[in-house]
RODO-2510 file (C-alpha; in nm, 4 decimals, decimal comma):
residues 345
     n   res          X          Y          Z
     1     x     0,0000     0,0000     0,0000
     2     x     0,1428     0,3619    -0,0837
     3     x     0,2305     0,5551     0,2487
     4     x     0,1681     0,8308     0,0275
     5     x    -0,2239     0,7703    -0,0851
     6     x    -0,3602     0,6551     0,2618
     7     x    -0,0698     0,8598     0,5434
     8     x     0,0893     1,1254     0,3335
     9     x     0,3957     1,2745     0,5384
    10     x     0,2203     1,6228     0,6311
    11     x     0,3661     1,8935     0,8064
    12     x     0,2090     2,0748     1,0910
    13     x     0,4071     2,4198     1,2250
    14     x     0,3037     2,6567     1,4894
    15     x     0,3120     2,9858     1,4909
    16     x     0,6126     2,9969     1,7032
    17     x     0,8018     2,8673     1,4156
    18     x     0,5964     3,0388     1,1391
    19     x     0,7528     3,3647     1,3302
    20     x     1,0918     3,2307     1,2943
    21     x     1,0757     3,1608     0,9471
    22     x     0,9107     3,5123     0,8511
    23     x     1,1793     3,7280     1,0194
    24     x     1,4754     3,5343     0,9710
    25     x     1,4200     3,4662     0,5805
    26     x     1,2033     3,7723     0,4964
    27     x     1,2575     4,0211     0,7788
    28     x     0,9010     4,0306     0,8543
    29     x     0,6984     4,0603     1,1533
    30     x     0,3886     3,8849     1,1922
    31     x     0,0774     4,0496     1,3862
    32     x    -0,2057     3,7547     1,3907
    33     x    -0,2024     3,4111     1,2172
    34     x    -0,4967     3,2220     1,1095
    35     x    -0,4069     2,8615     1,0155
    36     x    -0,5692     2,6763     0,7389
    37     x    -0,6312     2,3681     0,6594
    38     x    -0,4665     2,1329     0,3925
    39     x    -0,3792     1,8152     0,2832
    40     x     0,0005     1,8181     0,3457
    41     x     0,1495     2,1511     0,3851
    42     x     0,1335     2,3873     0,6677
    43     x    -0,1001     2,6982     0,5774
    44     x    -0,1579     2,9693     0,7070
    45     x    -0,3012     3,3258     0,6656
    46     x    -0,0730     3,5900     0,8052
    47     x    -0,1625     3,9470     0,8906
    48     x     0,1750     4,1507     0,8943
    49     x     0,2987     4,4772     1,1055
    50     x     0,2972     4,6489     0,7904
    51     x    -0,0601     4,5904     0,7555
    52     x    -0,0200     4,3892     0,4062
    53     x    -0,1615     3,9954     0,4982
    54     x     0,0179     3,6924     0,3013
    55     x    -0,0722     3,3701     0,2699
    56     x     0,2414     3,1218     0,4032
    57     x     0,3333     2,7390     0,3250
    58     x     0,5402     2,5025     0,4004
    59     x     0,6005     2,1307     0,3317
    60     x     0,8623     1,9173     0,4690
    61     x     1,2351     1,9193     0,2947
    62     x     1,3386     1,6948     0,0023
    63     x     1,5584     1,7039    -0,2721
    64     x     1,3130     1,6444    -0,5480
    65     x     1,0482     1,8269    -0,3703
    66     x     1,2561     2,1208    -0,3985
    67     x     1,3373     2,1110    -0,7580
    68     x     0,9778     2,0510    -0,8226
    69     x     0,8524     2,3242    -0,5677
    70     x     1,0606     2,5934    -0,7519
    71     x     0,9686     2,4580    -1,0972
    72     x     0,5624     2,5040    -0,9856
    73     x     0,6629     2,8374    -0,8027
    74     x     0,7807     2,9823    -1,1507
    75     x     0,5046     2,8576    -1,3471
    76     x     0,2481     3,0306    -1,1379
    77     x     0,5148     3,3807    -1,1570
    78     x     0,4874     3,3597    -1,4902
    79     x     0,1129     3,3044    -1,5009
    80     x     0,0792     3,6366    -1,2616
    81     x     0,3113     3,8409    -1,5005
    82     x     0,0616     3,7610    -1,7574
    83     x    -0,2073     3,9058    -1,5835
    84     x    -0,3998     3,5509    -1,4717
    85     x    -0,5363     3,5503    -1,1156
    86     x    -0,2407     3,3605    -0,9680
    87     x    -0,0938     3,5265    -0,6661
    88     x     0,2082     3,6905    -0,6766
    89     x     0,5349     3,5403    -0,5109
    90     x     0,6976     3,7347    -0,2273
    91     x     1,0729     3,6719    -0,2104
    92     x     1,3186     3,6327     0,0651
    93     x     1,5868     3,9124     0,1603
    94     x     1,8382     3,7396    -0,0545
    95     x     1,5725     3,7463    -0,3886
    96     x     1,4914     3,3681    -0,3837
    97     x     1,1558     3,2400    -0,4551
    98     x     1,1616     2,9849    -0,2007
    99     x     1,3280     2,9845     0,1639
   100     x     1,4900     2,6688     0,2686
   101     x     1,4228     2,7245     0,6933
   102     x     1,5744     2,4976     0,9582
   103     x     1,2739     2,3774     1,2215
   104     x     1,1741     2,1647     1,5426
   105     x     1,0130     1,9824     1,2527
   106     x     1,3357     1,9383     1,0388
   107     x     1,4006     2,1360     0,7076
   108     x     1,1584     2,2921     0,5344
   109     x     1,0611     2,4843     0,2221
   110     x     0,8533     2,7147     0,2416
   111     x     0,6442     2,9873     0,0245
   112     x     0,4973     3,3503     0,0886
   113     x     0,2658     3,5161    -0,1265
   114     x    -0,0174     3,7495    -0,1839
   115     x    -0,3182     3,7096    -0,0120
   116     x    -0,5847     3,6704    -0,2734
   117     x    -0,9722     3,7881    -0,1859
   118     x    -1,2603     3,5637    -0,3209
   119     x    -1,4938     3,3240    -0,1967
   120     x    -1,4108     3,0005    -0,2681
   121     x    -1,6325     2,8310    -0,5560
   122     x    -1,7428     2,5555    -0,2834
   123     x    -1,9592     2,7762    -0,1221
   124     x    -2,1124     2,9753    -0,3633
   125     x    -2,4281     2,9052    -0,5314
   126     x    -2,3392     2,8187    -0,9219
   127     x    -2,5192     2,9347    -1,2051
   128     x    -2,4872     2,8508    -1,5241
   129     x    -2,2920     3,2183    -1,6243
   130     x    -2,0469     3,1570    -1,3594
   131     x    -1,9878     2,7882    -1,4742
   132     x    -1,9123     2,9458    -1,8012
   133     x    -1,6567     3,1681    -1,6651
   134     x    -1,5172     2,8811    -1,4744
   135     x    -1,4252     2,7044    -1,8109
   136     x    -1,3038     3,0091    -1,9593
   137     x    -1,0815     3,0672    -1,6612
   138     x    -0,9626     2,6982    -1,6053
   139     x    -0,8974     2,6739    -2,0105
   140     x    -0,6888     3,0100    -2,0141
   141     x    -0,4538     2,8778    -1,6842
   142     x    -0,4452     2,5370    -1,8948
   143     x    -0,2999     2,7343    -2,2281
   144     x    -0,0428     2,9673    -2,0198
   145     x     0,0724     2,6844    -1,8780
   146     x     0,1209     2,4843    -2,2024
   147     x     0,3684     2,7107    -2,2592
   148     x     0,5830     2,5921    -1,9642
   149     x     0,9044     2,3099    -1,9743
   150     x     0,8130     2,0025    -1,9060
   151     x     0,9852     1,9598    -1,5344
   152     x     1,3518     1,8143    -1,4745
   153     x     1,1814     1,5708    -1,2098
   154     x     0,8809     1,3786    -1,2563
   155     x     0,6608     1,2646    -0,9853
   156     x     0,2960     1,1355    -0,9906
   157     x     0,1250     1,1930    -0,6449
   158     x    -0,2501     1,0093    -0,5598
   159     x    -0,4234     1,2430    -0,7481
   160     x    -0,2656     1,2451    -1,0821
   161     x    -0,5079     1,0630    -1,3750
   162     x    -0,2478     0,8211    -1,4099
   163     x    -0,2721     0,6751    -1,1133
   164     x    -0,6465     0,7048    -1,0473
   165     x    -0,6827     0,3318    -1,0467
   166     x    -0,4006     0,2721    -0,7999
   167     x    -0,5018     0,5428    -0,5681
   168     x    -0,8748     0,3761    -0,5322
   169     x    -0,7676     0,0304    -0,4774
   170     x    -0,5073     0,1200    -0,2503
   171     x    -0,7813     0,2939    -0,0455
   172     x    -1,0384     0,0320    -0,0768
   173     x    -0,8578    -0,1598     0,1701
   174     x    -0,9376     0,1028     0,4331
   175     x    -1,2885     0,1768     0,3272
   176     x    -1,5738    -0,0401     0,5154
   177     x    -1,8703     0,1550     0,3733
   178     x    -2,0380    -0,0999     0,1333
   179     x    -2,2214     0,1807    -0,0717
   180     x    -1,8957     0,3581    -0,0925
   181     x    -1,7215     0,0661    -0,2268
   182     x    -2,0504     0,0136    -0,4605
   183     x    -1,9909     0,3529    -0,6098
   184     x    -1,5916     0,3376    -0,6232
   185     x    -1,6350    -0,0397    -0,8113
   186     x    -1,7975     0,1622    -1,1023
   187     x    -1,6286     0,4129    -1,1315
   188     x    -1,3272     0,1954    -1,1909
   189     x    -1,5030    -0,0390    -1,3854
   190     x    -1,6105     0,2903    -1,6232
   191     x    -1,1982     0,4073    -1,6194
   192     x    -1,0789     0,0871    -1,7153
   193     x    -1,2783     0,0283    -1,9664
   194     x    -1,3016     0,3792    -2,1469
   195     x    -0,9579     0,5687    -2,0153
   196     x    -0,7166     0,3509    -1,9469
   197     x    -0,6650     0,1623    -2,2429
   198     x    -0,5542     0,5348    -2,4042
   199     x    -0,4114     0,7346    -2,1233
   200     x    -0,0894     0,7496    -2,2969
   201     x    -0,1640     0,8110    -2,5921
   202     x    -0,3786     1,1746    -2,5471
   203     x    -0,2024     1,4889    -2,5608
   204     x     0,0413     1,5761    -2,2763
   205     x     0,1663     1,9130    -2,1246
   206     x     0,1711     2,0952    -1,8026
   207     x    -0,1372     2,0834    -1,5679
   208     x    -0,2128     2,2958    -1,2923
   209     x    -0,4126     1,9130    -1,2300
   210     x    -0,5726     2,0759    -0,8798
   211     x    -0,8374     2,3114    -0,9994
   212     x    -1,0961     2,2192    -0,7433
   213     x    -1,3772     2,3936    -0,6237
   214     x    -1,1672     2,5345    -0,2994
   215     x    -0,8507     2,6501    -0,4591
   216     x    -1,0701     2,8535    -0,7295
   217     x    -1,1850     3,1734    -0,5563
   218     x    -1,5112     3,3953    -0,7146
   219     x    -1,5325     3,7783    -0,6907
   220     x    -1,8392     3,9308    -0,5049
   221     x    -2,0090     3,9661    -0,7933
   222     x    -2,0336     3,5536    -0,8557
   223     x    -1,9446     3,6343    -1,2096
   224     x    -1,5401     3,5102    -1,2581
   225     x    -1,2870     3,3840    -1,1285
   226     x    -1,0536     3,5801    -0,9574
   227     x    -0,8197     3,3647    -0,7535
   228     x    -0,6392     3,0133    -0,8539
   229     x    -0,4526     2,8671    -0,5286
   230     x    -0,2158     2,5705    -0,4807
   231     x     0,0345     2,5081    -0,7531
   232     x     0,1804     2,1806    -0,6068
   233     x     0,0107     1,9045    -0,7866
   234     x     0,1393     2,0423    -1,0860
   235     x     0,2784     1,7862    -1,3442
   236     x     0,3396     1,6758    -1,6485
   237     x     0,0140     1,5098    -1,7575
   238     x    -0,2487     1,4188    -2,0257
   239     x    -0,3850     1,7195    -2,1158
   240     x    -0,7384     1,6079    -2,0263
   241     x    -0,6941     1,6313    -1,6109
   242     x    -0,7086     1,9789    -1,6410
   243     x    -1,0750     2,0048    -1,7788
   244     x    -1,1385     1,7084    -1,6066
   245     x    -1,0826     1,8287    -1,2834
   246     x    -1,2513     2,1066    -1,2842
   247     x    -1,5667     1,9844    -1,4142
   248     x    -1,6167     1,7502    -1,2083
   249     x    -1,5547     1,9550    -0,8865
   250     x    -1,7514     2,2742    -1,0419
   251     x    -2,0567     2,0903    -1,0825
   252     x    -2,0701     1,9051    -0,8033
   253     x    -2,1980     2,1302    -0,5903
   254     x    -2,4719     2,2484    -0,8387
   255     x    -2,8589     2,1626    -0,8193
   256     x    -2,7652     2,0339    -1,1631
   257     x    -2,4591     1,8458    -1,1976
   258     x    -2,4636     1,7727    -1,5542
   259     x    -2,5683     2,0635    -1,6910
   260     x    -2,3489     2,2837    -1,4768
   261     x    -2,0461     2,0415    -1,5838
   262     x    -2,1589     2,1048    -1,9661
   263     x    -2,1631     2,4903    -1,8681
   264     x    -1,7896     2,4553    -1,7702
   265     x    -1,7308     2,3007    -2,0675
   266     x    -1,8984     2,5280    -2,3168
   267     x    -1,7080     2,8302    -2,1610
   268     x    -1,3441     2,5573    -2,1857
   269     x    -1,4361     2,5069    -2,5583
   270     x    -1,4202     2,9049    -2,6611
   271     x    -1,0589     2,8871    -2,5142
   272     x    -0,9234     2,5455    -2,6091
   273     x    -1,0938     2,3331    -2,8079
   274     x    -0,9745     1,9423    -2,7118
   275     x    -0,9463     1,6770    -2,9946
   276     x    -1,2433     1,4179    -3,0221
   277     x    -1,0240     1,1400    -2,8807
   278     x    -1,0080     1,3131    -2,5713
   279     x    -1,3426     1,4795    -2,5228
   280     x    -1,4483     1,1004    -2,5777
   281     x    -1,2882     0,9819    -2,2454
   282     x    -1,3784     1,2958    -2,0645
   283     x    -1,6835     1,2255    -1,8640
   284     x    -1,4978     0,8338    -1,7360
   285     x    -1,1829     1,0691    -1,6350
   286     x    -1,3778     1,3057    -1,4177
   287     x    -1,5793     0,9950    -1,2921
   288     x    -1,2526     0,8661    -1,2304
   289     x    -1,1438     1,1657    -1,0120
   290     x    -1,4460     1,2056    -0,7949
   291     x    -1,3789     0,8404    -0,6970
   292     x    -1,0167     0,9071    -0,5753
   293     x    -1,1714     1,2235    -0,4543
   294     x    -1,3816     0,9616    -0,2000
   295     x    -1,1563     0,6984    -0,1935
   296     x    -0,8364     0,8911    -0,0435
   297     x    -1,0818     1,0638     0,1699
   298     x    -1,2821     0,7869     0,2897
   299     x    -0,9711     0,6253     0,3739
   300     x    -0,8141     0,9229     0,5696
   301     x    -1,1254     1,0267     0,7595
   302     x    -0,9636     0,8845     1,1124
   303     x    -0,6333     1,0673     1,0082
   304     x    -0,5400     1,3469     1,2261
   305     x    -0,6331     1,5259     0,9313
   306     x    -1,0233     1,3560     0,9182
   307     x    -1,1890     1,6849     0,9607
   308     x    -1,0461     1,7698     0,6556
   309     x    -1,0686     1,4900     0,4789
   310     x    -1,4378     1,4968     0,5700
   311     x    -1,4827     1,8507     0,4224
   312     x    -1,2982     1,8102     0,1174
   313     x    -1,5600     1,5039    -0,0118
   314     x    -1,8666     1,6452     0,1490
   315     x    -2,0654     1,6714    -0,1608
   316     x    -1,8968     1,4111    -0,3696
   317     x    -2,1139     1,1536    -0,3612
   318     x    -2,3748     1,3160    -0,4807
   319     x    -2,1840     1,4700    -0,7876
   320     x    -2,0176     1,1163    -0,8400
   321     x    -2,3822     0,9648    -0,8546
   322     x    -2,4681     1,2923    -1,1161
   323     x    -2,2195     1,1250    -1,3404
   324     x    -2,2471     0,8061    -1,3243
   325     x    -2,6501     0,7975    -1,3976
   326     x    -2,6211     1,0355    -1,7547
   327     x    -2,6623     0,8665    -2,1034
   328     x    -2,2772     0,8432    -2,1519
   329     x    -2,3330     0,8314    -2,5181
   330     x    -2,5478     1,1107    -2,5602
   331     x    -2,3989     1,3419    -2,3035
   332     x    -2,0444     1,2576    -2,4891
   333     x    -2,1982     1,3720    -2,7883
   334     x    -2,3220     1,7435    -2,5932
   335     x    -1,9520     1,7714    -2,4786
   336     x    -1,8042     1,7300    -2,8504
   337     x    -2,0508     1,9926    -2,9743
   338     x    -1,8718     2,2508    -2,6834
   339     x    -1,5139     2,1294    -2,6885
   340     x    -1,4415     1,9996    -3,0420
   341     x    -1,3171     2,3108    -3,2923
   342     x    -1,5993     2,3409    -3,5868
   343     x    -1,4230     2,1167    -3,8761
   344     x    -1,3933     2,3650    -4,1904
   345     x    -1,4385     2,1784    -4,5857
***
């Protein structure tokens, strides 16, 4: 069983040390902290003397963490230097984008940067404009970062589409639930059958591959998207996880699953049209996700992290079920008609 799907090495740092870090690596002093939660990292929202409020991270030292870190850290510069709602990176007294900090905890790398305002899309009722403007938003950070190098290290973590069939058995194991493992047994039934026998053969680039409906934050006006958090599943992937991922997450919470999800990708398709072969695995790949979605969280939910874990699939099920019950032919056919460029002669 993969440590890493079911008791992922997180890090957990108190303010105390948050302090440390700040004024030793940035010569900043810290007023009030707020911590947040997350999967692996320590978060939290700092309010500064200055009056300026950042948002910190930190994850736990490696070599190929690092290298990856700073490779994700200037792919979301660059996409904030175009003028896409990624926040800006604030760097240490010697110019770095990164700090390297000694803790109780061991070695750590760690991450300042703007706070960004927005509500996250989670809790926020959807309508079919701002499901639009999801897609147009998730497509644009998806064609920015096409643009980027392929990374020096690669890494798959439990979340990437490649492994979505190893992450849910590997948590089956842990899951007692018998309507869980009902709904998980289809949705890897569906992924085998339709996704799997082509993974490797769709288009591959840079993914964000994280565009959930937390780290996508909505202006006041419920309009747009105006925030995109949490760079650090970002990999080299099939192209597909991007849309996939934020389909399925967007419309989950949605009084209409499936026709919010074929909002997101009507507003995808005016950006960046997809080829047929991979619009026609779409709908099995964001199946597929939803299930690790409640696999890796049904398995972690007596973690010291549960809470979390209990939050982050919360409405899952019931976008999982939205999926799994369309016409997969016909609603295939909807998504080519949004995502597939008109053919011309």
């Amino acid at each position: 069983m993969a440590a890493d799907t079911i008791a992922p090495d997180s890090l957990s740092l108190t303010p105390e040390q948050v302090t440390q870090i700040l004024e030793a690596h940035y010569r900043l002093r810290a007023t009030r902290f707020i911590a947040l939660q997350s999967e692996l990292s320590a978060v939290y929202r700092v309010e500064l003397h200055s009056g300026r409020t950042v948002a910190f991270k930190a994850i736990r030292y490696r070599q190929e963490d690092a290298v990856l870190t700073a490779w994700q850290t200037s792919a979301m510069e660059r996409l904030n230097e175009r003028g896409l709602p990624a926040p800006a990176t604030i760097r240490t007294e010697e110019g770095e984008l990164l700090a390297l900090a000694e803790t109780e905890e061991g070695q750590v790398i760690a991450h300042i940067g703007e706070w960004l305002d927005g509500t996250p899309l989670e809790a926020v009722q959807t309508t079919p404009e701002l499901m639009h403007s999801v897609g147009v938003s998730g497509a644009q950070i998806a064609l920015a970062l096409s643009e980027v190098s392929r990374p020096a290290i690669q890494r798959d973590h439990p979340w990437a589409l490649s492994r979505t069939l190893e992450s849910i058995r590997e948590s089956l194991v842990a899951i007692e639930d018998q309507q869980t493992v009902s709904l998980l047994q289809q949705a890897v039934e569906r992924f085998e059958k339709v996704v799997q026998p082509v993974l490797h053969e769709l288009p591959h680039t840079v993914v964000h591959h994280d565009l959930h409906d937390s780290n996508l934050l909505v202006n006041e006006r419920r309009d747009r998207v105006n925030g995109v958090l949490d760079f650090g599943d970002m990999v080299w992937a099939p192209r597909i996880a991007e849309i996939a991922v934020i389909a399925a997450y967007a419309c989950r919470g949605a009084a209409e699953p499936a026709q919010a999800y074929l909002s997101v990708a009507e507003g995808w398709g005016t950006v960046m049209p997809l080829t047929a072969e991979e619009v026609a695995v779409l709908l099995a790949a964001s199946i597929g996700r939803l299930a690790v979605n409640l696999a890796v969280w049904s398995a972690r939910s007596g973690s010291d992290r549960g809470e979390y874990a209990r939050a982050r699939s919360r409405t899952t099920v019931r976008g999982l079920v939205a999926l799994l019950g369309v016409d997969e032919a016909r609603f295939t056919e909807l998504l080519m008609t949004r995502l597939c460029a008109p053919r011309i002669g």
